[in-house]
C-alpha positions in Angstrom: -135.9 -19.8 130.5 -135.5 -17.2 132.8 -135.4 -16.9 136.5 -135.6 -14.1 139.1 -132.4 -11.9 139.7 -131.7 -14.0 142.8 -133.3 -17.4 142.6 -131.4 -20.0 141.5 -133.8 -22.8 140.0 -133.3 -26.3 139.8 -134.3 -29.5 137.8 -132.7 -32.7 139.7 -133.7 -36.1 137.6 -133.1 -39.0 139.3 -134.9 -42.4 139.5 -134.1 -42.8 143.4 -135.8 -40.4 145.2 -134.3 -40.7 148.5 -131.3 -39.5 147.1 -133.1 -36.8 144.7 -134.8 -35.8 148.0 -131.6 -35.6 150.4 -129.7 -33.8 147.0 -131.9 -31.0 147.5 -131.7 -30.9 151.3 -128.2 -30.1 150.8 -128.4 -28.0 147.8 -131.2 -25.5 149.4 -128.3 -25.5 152.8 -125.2 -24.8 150.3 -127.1 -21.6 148.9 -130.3 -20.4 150.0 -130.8 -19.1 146.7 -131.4 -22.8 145.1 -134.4 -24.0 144.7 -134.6 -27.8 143.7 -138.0 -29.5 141.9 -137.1 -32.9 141.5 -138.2 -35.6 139.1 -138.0 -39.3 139.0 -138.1 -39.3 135.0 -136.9 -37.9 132.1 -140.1 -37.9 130.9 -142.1 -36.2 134.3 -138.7 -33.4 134.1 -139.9 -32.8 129.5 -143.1 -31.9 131.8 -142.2 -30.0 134.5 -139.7 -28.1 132.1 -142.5 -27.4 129.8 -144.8 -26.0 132.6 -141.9 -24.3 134.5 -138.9 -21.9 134.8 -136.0 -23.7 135.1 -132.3 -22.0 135.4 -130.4 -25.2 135.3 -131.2 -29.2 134.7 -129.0 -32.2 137.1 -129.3 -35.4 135.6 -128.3 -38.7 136.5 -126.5 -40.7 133.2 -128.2 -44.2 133.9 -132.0 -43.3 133.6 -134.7 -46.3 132.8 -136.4 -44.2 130.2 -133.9 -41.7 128.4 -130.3 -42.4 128.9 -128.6 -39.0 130.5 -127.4 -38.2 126.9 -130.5 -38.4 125.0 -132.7 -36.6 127.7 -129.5 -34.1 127.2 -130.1 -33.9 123.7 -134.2 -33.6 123.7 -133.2 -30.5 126.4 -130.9 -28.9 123.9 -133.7 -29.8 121.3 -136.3 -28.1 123.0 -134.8 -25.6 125.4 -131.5 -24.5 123.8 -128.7 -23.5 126.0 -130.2 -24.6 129.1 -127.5 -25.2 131.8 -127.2 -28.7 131.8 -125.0 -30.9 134.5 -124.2 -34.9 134.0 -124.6 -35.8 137.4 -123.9 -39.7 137.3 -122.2 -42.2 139.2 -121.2 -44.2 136.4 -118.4 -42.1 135.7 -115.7 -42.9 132.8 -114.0 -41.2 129.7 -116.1 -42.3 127.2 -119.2 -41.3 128.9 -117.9 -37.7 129.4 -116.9 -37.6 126.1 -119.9 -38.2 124.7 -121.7 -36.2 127.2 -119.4 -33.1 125.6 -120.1 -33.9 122.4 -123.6 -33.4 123.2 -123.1 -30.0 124.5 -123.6 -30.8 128.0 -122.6 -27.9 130.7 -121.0 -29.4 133.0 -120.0 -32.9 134.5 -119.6 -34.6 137.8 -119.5 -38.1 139.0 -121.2 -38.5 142.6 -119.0 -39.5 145.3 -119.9 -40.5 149.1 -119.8 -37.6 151.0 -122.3 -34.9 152.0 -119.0 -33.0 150.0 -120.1 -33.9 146.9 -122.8 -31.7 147.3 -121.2 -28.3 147.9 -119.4 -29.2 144.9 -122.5 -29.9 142.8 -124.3 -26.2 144.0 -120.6 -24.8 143.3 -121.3 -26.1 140.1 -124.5 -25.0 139.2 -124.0 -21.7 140.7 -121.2 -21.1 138.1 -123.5 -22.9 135.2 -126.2 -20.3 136.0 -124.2 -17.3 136.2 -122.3 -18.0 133.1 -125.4 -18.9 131.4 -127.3 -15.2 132.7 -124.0 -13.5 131.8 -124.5 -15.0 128.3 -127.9 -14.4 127.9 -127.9 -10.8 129.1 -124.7 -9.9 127.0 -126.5 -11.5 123.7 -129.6 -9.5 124.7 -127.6 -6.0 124.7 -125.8 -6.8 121.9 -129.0 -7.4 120.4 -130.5 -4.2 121.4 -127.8 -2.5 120.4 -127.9 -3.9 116.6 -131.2 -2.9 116.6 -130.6 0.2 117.9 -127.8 0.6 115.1 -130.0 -0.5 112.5 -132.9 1.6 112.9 -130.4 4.7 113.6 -130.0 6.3 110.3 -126.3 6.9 110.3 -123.0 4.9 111.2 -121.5 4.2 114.4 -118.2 4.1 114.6 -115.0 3.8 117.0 -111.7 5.1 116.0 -107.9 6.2 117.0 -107.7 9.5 117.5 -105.6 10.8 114.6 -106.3 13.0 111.5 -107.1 10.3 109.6 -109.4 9.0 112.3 -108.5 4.9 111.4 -111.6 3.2 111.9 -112.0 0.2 114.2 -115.3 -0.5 114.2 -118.0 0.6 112.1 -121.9 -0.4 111.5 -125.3 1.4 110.9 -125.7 2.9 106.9 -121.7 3.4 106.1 -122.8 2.1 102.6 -125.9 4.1 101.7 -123.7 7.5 103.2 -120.3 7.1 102.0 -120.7 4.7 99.4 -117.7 2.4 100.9 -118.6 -0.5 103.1 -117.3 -1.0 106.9 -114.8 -3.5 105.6 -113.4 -0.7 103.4 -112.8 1.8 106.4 -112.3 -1.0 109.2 -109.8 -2.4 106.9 -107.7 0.3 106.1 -108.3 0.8 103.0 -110.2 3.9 102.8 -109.9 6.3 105.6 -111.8 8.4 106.9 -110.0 11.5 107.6 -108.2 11.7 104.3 -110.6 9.7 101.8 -113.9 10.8 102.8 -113.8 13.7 104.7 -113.8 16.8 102.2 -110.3 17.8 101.9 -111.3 21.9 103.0 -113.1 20.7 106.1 -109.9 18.2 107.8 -108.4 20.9 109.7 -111.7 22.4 111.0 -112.8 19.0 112.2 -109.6 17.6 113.7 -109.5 21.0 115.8 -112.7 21.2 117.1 -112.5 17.2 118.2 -109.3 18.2 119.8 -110.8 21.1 121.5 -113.3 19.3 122.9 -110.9 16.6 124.3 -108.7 19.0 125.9 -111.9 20.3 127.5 -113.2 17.0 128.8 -116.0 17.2 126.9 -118.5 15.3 124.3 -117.6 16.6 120.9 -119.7 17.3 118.1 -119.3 18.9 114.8 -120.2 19.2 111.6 -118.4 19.3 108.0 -118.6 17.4 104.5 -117.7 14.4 103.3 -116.9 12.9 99.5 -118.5 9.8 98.3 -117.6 7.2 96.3 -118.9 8.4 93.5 -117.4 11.5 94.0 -121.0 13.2 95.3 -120.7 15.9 98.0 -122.7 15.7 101.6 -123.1 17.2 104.8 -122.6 15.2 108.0 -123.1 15.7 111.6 -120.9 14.2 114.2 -121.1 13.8 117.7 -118.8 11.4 120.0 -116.8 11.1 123.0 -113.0 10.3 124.1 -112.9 6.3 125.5 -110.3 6.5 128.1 -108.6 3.7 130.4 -108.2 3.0 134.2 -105.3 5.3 134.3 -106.9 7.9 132.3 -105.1 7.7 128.8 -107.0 8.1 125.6 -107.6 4.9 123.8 -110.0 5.6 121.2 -113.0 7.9 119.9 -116.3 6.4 119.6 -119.3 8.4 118.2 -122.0 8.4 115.6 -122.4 10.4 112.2 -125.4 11.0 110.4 -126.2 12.7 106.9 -128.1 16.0 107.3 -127.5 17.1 104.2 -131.1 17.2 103.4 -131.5 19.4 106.4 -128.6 21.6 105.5 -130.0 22.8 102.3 -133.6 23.2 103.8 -131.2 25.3 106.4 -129.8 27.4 103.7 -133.5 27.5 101.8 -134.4 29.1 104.9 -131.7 31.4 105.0 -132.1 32.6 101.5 -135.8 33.1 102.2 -135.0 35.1 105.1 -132.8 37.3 103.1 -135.3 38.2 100.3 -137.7 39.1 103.3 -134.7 42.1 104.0 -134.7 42.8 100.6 -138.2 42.7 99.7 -139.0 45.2 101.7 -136.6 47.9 99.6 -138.6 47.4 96.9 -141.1 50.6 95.7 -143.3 49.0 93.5 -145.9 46.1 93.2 -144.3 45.0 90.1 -140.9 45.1 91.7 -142.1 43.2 94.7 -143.4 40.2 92.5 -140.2 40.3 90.0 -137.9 39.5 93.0 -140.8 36.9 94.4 -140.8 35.2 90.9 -136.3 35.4 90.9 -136.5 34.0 94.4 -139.0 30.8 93.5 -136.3 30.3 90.6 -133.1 30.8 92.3 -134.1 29.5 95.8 -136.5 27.2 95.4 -135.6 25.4 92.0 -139.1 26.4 90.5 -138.7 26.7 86.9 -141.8 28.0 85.8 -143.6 30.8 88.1 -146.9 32.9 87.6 -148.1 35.9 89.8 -151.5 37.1 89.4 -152.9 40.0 91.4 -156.6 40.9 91.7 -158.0 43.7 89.8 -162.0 44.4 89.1 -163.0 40.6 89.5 -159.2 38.9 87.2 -156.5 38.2 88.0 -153.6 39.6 85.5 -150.3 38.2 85.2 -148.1 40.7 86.7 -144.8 38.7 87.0 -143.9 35.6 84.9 -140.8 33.4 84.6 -138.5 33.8 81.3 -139.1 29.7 81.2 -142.9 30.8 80.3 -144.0 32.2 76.9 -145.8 35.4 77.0 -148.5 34.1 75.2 -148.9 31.1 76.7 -151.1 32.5 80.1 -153.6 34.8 79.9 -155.7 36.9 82.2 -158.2 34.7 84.4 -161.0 35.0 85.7 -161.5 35.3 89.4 -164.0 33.0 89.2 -162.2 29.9 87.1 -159.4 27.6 87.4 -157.2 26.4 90.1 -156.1 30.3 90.5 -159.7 31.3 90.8 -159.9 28.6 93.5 -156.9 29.5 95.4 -158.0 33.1 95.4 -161.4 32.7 96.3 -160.6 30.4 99.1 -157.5 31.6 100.2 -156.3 28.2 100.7 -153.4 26.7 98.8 -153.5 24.0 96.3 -150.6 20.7 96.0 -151.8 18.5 93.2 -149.4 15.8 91.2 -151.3 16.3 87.7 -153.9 19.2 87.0 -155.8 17.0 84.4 -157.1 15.6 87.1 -158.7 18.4 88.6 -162.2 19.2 87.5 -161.9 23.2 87.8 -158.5 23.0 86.6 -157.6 25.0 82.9 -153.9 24.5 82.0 -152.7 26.9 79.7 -150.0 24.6 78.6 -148.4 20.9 78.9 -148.3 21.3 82.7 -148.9 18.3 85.3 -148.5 18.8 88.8 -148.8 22.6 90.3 -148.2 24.8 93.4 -150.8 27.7 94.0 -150.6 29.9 97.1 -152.8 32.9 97.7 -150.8 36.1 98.6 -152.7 37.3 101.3 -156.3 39.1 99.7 -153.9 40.8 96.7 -153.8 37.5 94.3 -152.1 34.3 93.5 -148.5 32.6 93.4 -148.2 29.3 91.0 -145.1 27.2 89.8 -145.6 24.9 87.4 -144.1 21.7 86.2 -144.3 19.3 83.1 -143.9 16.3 85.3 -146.9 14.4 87.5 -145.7 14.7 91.2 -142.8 17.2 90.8 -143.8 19.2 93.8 -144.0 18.0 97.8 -145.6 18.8 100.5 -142.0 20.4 101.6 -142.0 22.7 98.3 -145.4 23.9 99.1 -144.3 24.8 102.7 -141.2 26.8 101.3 -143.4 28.5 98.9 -145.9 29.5 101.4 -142.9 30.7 103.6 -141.8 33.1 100.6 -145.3 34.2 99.2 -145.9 35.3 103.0 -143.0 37.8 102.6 -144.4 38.6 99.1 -147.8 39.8 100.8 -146.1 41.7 103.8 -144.5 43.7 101.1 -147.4 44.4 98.9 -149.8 45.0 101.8 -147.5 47.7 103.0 -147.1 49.2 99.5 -150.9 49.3 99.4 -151.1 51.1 103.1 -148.2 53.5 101.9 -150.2 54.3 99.1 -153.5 54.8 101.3 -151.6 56.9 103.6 -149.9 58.9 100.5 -154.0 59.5 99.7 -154.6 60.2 102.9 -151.8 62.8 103.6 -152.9 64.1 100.3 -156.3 64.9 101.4 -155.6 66.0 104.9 -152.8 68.8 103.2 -155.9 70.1 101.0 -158.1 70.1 104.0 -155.7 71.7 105.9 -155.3 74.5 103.4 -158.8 74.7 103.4 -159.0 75.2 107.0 -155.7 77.7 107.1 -156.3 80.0 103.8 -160.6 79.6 102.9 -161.6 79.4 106.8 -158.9 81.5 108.3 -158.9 84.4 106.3 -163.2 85.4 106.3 -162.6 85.0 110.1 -159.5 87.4 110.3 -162.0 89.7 108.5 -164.8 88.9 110.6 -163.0 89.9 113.8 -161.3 92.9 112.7 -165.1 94.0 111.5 -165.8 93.0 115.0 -163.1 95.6 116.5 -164.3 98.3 114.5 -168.1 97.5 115.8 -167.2 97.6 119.3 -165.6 100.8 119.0 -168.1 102.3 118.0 -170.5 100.9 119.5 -170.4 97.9 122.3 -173.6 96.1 123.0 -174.7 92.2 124.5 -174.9 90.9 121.0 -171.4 92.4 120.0 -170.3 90.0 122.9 -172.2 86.7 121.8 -170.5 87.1 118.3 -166.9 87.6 119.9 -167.4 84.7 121.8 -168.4 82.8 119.0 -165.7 84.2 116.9 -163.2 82.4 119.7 -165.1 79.2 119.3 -164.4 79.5 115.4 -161.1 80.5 116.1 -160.3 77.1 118.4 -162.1 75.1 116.0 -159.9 75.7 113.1 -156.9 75.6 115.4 -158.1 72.0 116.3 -158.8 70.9 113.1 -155.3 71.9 111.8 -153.5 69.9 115.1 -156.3 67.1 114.2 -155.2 67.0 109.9 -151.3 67.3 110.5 -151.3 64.8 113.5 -149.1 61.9 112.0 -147.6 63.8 109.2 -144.5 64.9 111.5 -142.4 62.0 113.0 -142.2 62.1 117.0 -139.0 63.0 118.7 -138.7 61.3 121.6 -136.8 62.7 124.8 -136.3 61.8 127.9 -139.3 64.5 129.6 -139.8 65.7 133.3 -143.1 64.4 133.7 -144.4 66.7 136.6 -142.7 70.0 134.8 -144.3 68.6 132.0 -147.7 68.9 133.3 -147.0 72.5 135.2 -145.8 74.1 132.1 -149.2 72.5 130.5 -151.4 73.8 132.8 -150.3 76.9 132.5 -151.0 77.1 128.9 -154.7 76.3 129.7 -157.2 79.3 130.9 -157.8 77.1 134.0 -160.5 80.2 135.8 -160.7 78.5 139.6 -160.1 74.6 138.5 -157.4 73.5 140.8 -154.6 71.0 139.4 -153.1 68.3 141.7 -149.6 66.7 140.8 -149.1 62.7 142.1 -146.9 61.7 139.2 -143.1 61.6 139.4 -140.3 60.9 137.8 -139.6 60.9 133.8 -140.7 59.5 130.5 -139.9 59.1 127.1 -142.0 60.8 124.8 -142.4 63.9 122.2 -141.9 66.8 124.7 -144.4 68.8 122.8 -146.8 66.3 122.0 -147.3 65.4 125.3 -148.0 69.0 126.2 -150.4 69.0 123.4 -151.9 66.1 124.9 -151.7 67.2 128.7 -153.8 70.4 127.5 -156.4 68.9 125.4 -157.4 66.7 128.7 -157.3 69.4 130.8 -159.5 71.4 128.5 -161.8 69.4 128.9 -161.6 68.6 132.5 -162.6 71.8 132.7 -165.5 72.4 129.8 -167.6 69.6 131.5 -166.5 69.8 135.1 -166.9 73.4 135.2 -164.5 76.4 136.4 -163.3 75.5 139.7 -163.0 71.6 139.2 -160.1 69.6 140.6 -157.6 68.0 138.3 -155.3 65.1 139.3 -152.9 63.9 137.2 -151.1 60.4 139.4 -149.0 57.6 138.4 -149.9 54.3 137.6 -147.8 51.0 136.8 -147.7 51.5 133.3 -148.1 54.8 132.4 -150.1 57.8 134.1 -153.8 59.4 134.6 -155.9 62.5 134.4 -158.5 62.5 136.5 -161.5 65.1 137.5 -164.0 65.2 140.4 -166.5 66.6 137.9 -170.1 64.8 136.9 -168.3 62.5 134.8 -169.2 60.8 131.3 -172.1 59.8 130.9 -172.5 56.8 129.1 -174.6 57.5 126.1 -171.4 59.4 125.0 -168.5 57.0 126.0 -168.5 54.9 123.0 -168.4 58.1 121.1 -165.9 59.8 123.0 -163.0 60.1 121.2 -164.6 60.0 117.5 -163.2 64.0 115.9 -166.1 66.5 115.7 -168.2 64.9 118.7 -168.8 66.8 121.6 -170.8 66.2 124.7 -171.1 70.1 125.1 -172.6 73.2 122.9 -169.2 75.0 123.4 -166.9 72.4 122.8 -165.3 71.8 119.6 -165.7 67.9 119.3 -161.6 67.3 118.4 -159.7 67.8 121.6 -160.0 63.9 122.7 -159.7 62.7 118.9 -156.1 64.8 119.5 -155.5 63.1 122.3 -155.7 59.8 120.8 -153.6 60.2 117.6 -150.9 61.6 120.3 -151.4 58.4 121.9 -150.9 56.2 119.1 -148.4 58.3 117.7 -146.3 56.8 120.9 -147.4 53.5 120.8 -149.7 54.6 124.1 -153.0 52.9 124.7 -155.6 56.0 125.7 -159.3 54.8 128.0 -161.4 56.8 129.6 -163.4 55.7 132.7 -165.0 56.6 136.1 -163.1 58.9 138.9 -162.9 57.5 142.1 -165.4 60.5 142.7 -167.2 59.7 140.2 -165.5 62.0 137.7 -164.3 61.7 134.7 -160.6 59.4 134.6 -158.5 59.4 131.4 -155.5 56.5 131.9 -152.8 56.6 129.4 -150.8 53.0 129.4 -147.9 51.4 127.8 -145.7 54.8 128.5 -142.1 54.4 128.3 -139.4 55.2 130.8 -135.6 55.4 131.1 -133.9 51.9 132.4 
């Protein structure tokens, strides 16, 4: 029974109750901290102990009921360890003999002095704190084998020398090393030499060293040999015991087998590897060759099927050597668990196919793995055991299938973008030879006209000879952009923007310079850039318009105080061939935009603070 930290509660049993009553007077004056409830019975104090908490029982020996050393015995009966003091004045050998044998605490006779009772609470003071002492050190120890039980690995203390001779041991030194804590407390086997892998010692002893010298926890990691001659992977982490005087006495710490976690570590590894190499590969069938090596080699999958989509089936593209050729065929999209996975782009773990209604093994499989890769197809491994895959294999495979459709979804955009290219170079010829050439003819028939005779019309058909002329020039910037890699430089942003103004027939407009310092960009793509949005500052704001170009926090803007856009045309703005004019040629702010993207710049047009027209380029780079 337990008490408060400070109260000292006690039990006096005693037939007289003047003398119970002037016991406790004295008690409560020796130490404030006792409290006495007395009782004139044994069988009122079974009560009271039954109803309250009690820290310590004082009995008188000659009781009319229960003699002192049966009431003692009922108490150890029913209340264990309970302090317990004889407190009789029939004192001889044989009664504290007896009173011993029955496990009482302590024993006193009563004398005749008000002494005796600064002896008694002496007594009991002792009884109570040996008793708490007791009880508290069998609760730790308690919480601390139950803390060592539930901790899955050993805990140890040990000399520190290289072959770490083990003093104490407990916690799963059997199901780890395969020797029991006898074994290594004993002697017999030790740890540094008989279960520590022979190439990891060295390593080991020197970091635990290092630490040391350091003054600080240690913790390591290296492998150990079982009894049975089985390799794992431990992790250890402890701390140097020292004494008053600060010398070393011993190590204590706690090891734990992570060798599941150290292959998962090295799974990971791998996988993060064939991620590097993946992407080397050229081809679709190359990409799903090294998936299908990696699921064998990596992830211990023996039998492996890739399926990509193609006009409404899935074909076998790659295959494991541990498959027969003719034992798959090309699926449907539409049937079995690969239709399923495909359709729903959701993997599938199951322990036995035959019990899946949609499934259609091609074979004497069980349990099966089937990840989608990405919208492109399917990834399955196959076993002929129920329950041969877990939820950790599917993880892992979903892990390396995600690298498989990285790599084929760029080979599909390098191929779009080879198409592309393709038919941007024929439509750029067509623009540069088909286009060019009846104009060059055009406006040399136009010279000879005008020389021989000049008239209003001759001028409308120069004029639109110029706008053919700029609309082919734009349409070439507008088909190469992207084909030529940027070169980026550090560029003087307001020289930049001089030099491109100056390229531009600018009439009255008026340009206005707030931005400063430098970027990193493609110096002549950004001139390119700078001109198209002056253009067309100037086309809609008319000739003597006011161009700012000012700085902002992440990049810089051009800004007009002409009409503005109005907004039936700014969700079309940048789209190539529109134009919000008769004389413009629809592509200068579709240039600007592949500039912008070229750089990784993000390219929005809004409202002036005049209520002009405000392009703000963001995300440009500068020198640290």
């Amino acid at each position: 029974m337990n008490a408060t930290a400070e109260a000292i509660r006690v039990l006096h049993v005693d037939d007289d109750p003047d003398f119970s009553e002037l016991a406790a007077t004295y008690l409560e004056r020796e130490d404030q901290r006792i409290e006495v409830l007395t009782a004139a019975s044994t069988r009122a104090a079974l009560d009271a102990l039954d109803e309250r908490d009690v820290d310590c029982v004082v009995s008188d020996y000659d009781m009319p009921d229960l003699k002192g050393i049966e009431f003692l015995e009922v108490v150890r009966e029913r209340h264990g360890d309970l302090p317990f003091v004889l407190f009789t004045g029939k004192g001889s050998e044989e009664i504290a003999s007896e009173a011993i044998s029955a496990g009482v605490t302590d024993y006193l006779q009563k004398g005749t002095g008000t002494e005796q009772y600064a002896l008694l609470a002496n007594r009991i003071r002792n009884a109570v704190e040996s008793d708490r002492t007791r009880r508290a050190f069998e609760d730790r120890n308690r919480r601390l084998e139950t803390l060592i039980s539930n901790l899955p690995g050993i805990v140890y203390r040990c000399r520190n020398a290289p072959e770490w001779p083990m003093e104490y041991v407990a916690g799963d030194c059997e199901a780890i090393t395969g020797y029991t804590a006898t074994d290594l407390e004993g002697g017999v086997v030790l740890w540094g030499t008989d279960v520590m892998h022979p190439a990891d010692q060295q390593g080991a002893w020197d970091a635990v060293q290092d630490a040391l010298d350091r003054g600080e926890p240690f913790e390591t990691r290296y492998r150990i040999v079982t009894k049975d001659g089985a390799t794992k992977r431990v992790w250890e982490r402890g701390r140097g015991v020292y004494s008053a005087d600060g010398e070393l006495e011993a190590l204590e710490g706690f090891i734990t087998d992570f060798t599941e976690y150290a292959e998962r570590e090295d799974v990971l590894k791998a996988l993060h590897g064939i991620a590097t190499e993946i992407t080397t590969d050229e081809t679709r069938d190359a990409v799903c060759r090294r998936t299908i090596e990696a699921a064998e080699s990596v992830l211990d999958f023996d039998r492996c099927v890739i399926n990509l989509e193609e006009d409404g089936t899935l074909p076998i593209v790659a295959i494991s050597d541990g498959i027969p050729p003719d034992g798959v065929t090309t699926m449907s999209a539409d049937e079995g668990i690969v239709g399923r996975t495909y359709r729903n782009s959701e993997s599938v773990l199951t322990d036995d196919v035959r019990e899946l209604e949609e499934a259609n093994p091609q074979g004497p499989y069980r349990a099966a793995i089937s990840v989608p890769i990405g919208n492109l197809g399917v990834f399955q491994a196959v076993s002929e055991h129920v329950g041969a895959f877990d939820e950790g294999d599917l993880e892992l495979a979903e892990l390396l299938v995600a690298h498989t459709a990285q790599a084929l979804e760029r080979l599909e955009g390098e191929r779009e973008l080879r198409q592309q290219n393709e038919r941007l170079a024929g439509f750029a010829s067509v623009v540069s030879h088909d286009l060019r050439n009846p104009l060059n003819v055009a406006q040399g028939r136009l010279r000879m006209a005008r020389e021989e005779r000049d008239s209003d019309h001759l001028a409308v058909v120069a004029r639109a000879h110029d706008r053919m002329q700029r609309l082919i020039e734009d349409l070439l910037v507008l088909a190469r952009e992207g084909e030529t890699a940027i070169d980026v430089e550090t560029v003087d942003l307001p020289a930049a923007i001089d030099e491109s103004w100056g390229h531009v027939e600018t009439k009255d407009a008026r340009l206005e310079v707030e931005a400063n310092g430098v970027v990193l960009a493609d110096r002549g793509r950004l001139q390119q850039l700078l001109e198209n949005l002056f253009r067309n500052a100037i086309e809609h704001g008319g000739p003597d318009v006011t161009v700012t170009v000012a700085d902002l926090g992440t990049g810089f803007s051009v800004e007009d105080d002409g009409p503005g856009i109005p907004s039936e045309h700014r969700d079309r703005l940048f789209e190539a061939g529109y134009s919000g004019t008769d004389h413009g040629t629809g592509f200068g702010l579709a240039i600007v935009e592949r500039i912008a993207d070229a750089h990784g710049w993000g390219v929005t047009a809004t409202e002036g603070r005049d209520g002009g027209a405000r392009f703000e380029l963001t995300g440009v780079k500068r020198p640290d």
